[in-house]
N, C-alpha and C positions, 0 to 999 in steps of 0.2 A: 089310314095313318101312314107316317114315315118316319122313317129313321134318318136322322143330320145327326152331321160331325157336333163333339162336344167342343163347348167356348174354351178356348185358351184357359190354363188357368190365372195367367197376366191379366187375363179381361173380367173373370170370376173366381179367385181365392177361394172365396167362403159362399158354399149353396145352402139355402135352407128347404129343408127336404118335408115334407108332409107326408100323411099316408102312407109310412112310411114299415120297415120291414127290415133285419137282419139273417142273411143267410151264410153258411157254411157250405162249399161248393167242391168238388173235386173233379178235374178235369183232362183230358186227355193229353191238353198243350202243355201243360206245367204240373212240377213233381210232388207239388204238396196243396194240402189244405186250404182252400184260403175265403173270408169271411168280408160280406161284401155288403154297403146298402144299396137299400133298394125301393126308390119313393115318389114321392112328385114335384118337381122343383117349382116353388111355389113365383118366386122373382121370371124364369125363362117359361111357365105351364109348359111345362115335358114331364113326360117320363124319367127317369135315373136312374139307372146301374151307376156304385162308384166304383173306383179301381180296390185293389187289396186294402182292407183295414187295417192300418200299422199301427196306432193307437185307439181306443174309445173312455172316453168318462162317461159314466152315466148319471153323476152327479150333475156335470156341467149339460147333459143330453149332446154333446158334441164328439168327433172322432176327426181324427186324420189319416189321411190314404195314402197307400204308394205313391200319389202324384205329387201329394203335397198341400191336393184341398183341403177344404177346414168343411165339415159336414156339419150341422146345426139341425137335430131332430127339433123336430116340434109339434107340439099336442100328441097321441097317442100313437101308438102304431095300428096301421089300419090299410087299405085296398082301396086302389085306381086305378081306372082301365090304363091310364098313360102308360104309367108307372108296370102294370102287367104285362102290356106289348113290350114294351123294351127291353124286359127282363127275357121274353121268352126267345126275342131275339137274340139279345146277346148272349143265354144258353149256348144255343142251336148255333153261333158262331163261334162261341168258344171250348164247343166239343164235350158240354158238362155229362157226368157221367154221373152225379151222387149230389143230392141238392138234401140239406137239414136246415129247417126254418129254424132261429134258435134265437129268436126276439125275447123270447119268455123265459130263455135261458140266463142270459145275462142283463137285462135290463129290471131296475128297480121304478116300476109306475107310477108309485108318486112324487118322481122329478120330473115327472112328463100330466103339462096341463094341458 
């Protein structure tokens, strides 16, 4: 597998994420908390880390990020090998020290079919 640069978000605004996962992460680079998806982008088949979560509805299954993309869960939360290399890359590059899976914490399951 490999890792590429992510698409502009000019070229992709809005990703629809599958297989998808919410974590809580704290890191060495930066001072606070921060809450990130992490899934399979269904339109490019990759893996996704997204940037910080600035907003999330769990009504609408969507959130928006420090970049400004529009994240679009869909169907359940669940595990892909893509979606797990990336993730453990972009750990191990961004210095994480303190990882809480917390999908079950904040998401209501049946707005997700």
């Amino acid at each position: 597998m490999t890792i590429w640069k992510t698409t502009p978000i000019t070229e992709a605004p809005e990703i629809n994420l599958t297989s998808w996962k919410i974590f809580e992460v704290s890191s060495e680079l930066w001072p606070k908390v921060t809450r990130h998806f992490v899934g399979y982008n269904s339109t490019n088949k990759e893996g996704r880390v997204s940037s910080e979560i600035i907003t999330f509805d769990a009504a609408e299954a969507k959130g928006v990020t420090n970049s400004g993309r529009v994240y679009r869960l869909s169907g359940r939360p669940g595990f892909n090998l893509d979606a797990e290399y990336v993730w453990n890359f972009w750990k191990s590059i961004n210095k994480i020290t303190q990882v809480t899976d917390i999908t079950n914490d904040i998401v209501t399951y049946e707005n997700f079919n």
